[in-house]
N, C-alpha and C positions, 0 to 999 in steps of 0.2 A: 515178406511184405508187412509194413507193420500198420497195424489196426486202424490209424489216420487213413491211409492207403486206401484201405477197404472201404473205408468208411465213403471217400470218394469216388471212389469207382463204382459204388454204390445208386452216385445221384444220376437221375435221371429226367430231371430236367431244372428248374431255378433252386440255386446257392447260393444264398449272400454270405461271401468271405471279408468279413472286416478285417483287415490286418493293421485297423489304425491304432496307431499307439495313443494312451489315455489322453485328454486332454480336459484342460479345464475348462469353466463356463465361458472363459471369456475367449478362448483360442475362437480360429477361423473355422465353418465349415471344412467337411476334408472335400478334397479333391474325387472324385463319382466317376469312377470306370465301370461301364460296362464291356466286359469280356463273354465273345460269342465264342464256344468250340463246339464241337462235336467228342460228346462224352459219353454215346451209347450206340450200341452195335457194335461189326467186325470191325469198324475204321476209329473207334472210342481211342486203341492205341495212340493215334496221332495227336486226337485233343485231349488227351489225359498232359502227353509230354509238354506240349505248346501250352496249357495251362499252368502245370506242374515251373516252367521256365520262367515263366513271368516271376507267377508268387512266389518263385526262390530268389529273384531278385528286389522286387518288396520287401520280401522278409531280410534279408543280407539290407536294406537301406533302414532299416527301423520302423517300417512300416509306413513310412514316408516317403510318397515320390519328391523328389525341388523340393527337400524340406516340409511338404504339407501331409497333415493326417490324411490316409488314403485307403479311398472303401472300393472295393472290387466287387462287385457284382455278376455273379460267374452263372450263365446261362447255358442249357444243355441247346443245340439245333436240330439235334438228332439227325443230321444230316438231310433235311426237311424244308427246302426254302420256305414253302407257306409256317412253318412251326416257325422260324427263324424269324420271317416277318413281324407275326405276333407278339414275340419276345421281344423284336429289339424296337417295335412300338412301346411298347410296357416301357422298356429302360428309359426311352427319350419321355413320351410323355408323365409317367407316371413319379418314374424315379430320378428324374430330368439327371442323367450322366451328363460330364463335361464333354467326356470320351466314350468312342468304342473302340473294342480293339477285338484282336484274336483273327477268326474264321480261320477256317481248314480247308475246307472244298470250294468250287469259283462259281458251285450253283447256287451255293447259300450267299456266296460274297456277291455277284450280280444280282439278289433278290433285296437282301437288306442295302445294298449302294445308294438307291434313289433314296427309302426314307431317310438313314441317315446324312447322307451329303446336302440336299433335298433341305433340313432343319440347319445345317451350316453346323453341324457336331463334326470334329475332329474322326475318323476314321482309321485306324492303323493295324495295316494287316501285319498278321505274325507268320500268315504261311500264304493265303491264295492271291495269285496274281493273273488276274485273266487280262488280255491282250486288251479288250475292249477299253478299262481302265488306264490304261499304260500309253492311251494313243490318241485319237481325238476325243475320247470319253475323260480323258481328265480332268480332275477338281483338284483346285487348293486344297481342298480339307482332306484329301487322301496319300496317305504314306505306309508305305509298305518298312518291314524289316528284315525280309525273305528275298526273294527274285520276282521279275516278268517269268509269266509259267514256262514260255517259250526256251528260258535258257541253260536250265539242268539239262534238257533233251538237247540244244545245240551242242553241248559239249559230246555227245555220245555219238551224234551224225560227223563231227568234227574228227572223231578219234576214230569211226569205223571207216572217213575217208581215207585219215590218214595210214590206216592198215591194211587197203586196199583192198577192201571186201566191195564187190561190185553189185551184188545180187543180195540185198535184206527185206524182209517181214516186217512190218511195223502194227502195233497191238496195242491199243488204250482202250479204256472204255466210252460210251458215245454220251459225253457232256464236255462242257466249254475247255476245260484243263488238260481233258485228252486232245481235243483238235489242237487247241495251243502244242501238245506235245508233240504231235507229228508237223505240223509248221516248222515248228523248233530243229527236228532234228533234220528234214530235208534243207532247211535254209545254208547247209556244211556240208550234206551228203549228195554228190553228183551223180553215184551210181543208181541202177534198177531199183527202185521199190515194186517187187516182186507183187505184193498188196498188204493192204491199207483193214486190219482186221477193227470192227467195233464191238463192242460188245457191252451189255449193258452194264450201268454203274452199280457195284454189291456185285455183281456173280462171282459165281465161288466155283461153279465147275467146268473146266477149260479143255475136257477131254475131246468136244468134234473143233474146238480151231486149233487144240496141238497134233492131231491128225490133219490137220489144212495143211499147218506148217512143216509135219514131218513130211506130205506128199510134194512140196514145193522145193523139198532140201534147199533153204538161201544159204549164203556165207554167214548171216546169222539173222538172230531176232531182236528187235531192239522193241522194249515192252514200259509201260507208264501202269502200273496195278498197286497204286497204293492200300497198305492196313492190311485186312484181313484178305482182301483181293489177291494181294503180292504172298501173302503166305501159301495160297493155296497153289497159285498158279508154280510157284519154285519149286514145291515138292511133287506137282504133275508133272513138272516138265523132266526132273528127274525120273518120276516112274515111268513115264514115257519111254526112257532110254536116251533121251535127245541131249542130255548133259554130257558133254564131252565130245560130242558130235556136230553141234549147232550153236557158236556163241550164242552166249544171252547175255543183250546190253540192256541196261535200264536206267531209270530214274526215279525215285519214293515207291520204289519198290524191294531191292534189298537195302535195308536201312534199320537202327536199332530200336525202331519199333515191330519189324518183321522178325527180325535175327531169333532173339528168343524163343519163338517158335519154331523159324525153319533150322538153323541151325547148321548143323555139317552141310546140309544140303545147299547153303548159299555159299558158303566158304569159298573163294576165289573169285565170284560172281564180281563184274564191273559195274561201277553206278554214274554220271555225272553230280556234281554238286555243289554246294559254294560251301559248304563247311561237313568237316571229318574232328571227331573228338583228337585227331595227332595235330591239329594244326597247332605249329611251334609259337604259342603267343603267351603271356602271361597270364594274360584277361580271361585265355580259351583255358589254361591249367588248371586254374584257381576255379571256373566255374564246373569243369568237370568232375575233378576234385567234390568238389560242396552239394553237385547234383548227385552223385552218386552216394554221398554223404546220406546224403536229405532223403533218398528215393528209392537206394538200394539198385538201381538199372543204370546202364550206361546209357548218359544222354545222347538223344537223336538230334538231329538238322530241326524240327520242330521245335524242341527244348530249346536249342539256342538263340533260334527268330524269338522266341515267345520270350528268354531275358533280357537280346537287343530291344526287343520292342517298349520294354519297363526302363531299360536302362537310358533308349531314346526320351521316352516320357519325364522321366528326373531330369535330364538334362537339360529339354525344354521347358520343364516347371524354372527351375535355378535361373536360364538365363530370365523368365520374365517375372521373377520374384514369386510363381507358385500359380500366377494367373493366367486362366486361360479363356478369360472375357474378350480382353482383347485380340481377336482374332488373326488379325493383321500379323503383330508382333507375335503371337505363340505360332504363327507358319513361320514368319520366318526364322525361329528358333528352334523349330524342329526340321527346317528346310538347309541348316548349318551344322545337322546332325553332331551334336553337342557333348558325346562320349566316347569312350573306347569299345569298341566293337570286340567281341571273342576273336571274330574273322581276321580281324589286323586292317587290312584296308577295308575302307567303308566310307561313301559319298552316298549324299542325297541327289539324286540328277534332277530334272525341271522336269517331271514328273512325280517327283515324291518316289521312284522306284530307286530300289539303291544300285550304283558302279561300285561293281566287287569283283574279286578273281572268281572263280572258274577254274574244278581240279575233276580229273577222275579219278574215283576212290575204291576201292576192293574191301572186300569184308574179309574178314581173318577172326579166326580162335585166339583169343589173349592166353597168354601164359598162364591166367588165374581164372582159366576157363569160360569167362565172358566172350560173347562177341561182338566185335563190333568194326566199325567200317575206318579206313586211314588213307591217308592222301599215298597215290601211286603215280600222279603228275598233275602240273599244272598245266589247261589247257588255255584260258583264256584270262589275262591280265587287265586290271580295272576298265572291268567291260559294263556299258551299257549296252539297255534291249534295244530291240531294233525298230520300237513303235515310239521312243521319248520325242526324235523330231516333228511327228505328227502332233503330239499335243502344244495346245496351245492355251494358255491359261486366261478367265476369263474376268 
């Protein structure tokens, strides 16, 4: 890890990252993102990578989004909606951002939604997509670069149908992203849900519901435990004994921000997802390539939302000359999703959520002893959530 590295994983709550390149008296104002993640506790993994994505996109433009000097303003949430709140008041009033952007979790993105949207600032998630947003709660000013939470778990209900497992366990923890995730995966899966486990958000010891689920033996378990969550829970579920006995399907749960630590113990494990570091595209080679470069770890699904989301933002600075006063025109140039995505396909729908494919991916030992997760099939082609028809813009 080298000393930059640390140096970040370090902070623990406001970092102003200038990445603007010098400019003289007379140039414009730069362009003011404020970027929300979650960069401390077990779940830090996921907003280290989502942040780490962006500013390696940044940094690959010259530090210019649309050509403009651009200042990042990188706040910790600490997975904290009331901390979150507080910060992303500060950004808007204090350090008046054009943009926010980032969030990780959908408790902190439903807390900061009202103020931000609420002031008519631009919004752009790089990872949480709670259902509420995606359906009549929609705004103009909100664009995702990730999914509806709903639809990494469809893919999983979709593929346990179609494997014919009758009788599953389903397990999230009890805040908005896990409900989404069990909607998600029963909206594909016709069979028994056996039961419907919650558990609180952060727990880390899973020993009385893998005894639930060992006394209920389903055809399998299909589980939402991101961060430090999903670490714990994959290595219980092995000492358990129940590895090779009881599928286990999931979603941001094994993924290259868990792998590193779980390691052998996820190897074979199935995930639903919209992006795998194998997907065959140029855009995805070069930036995994440069992440790994940059980072020393194989980029996750986080890492990549969080360079679409910088790379979306360039796109719509260019189409509207760098400005993001006029509101109007910066939607709808960020509503014509304006670059090439790593994923290959990629549409803005009338929700600002993006129609992407949909694959299930398996985690594997690389030959250069990293692990990481790769496409094992496509399950759903330029798909929209299932909440876009209900919004209506206003």
């Amino acid at each position: 890890m080298s000393p930059t590295r640390k140096c970040l994983l370090a902070t623990a709550s406001a970092v102003v990252m200038s990445v603007a390149a010098a400019v003289t008296p007379a140039a414009a104002d730069p362009v003011k993102i404020g970027f929300v993640s979650t960069l401390s506790g077990p779940s830090a993994p996921l907003g280290i990578h989502m942040r780490d994505g962006f500013m390696l996109a940044v940094k690959e433009l010259g530090g210019k989004l649309g050509g403009q000097p651009t200042e990042v303003i990188v706040v910790d949430d600490e997975l904290k909606p009331d901390v979150a709140v507080t910060k992303v008041r500060a950004l808007l009033d204090r350090d008046k951002v054009d943009l926010v952007a980032g969030v990780v979790f959908s408790n902190v993105m439903m807390a900061i939604a009202k103020p931000v949207l609420d002031s008519q600032t631009f919004l752009i998630s790089g990872n949480a997509g709670p259902s509420p947003l995606a359906g009549k709660g929609c705004s103009p000013f909100y664009f995702s670069t990730s999914y509806q939470n709903d639809q990494n778990h469809e893919v999983m209900g979709k593929y346990a149908q179609d494997r014919g497992f009758k009788r599953v366990v389903l397990m999230t923890p009890n805040y908005q992203a896990g409900k989404d995730s069990m909607a998600g995966f029963k909206r594909h899966f016709k069979g028994e849900v056996v039961d419907e486990i919650f558990t609180q958000l952060g727990q880390l010891d899973f020993s009385a519901e893998l005894a639930k689920i060992a006394a209920a033996n389903p055809d399998a378990l299909f589980t939402f435990m991101p961060g430090g969550m999903g670490v714990n829970l994959t290595k219980q579920f092995a000492q358990a004994g129940l590895a090779g006995k009881i599928p286990f399907l999931s979603a941001f749960t094994v993924d290259e921000t868990t792998l590193p630590a779980t390691q052998d113990a996820a190897v074979g494990l199935l995930s639903g997802a919209e992006w795998a570091p194998s997907i065959d595209t140029a855009e995805n080679k070069a930036f995994v390539t440069a992440y790994e470069k940059e980072y020393g770890v194989v980029p996750s699904l986080y890492a990549a939302q969080g360079y679409d989301a910088a790379k979306l933002i360039d796109g719509a600075l260019k189409t509207t000359g760098g400005k993001v006063a006029d509101k109007q025109a910066f939607r709808q140039a960020l509503a014509a999703a304006p670059f090439k995505s790593v994923r290959g396909d990629f549409k803005i729908g009338r929700n600002g959520f993006p129609i992407q494919d949909f694959y299930v991916v398996k985690a594997v030992k690389r030959p250069d002893g990293k692990f990481a997760t790769e496409v094992v099939e496509k399950v759903f082609d330029d798909a929209a959530d299932a909440y876009a028809a209900e919004c209506v813009m206003k």
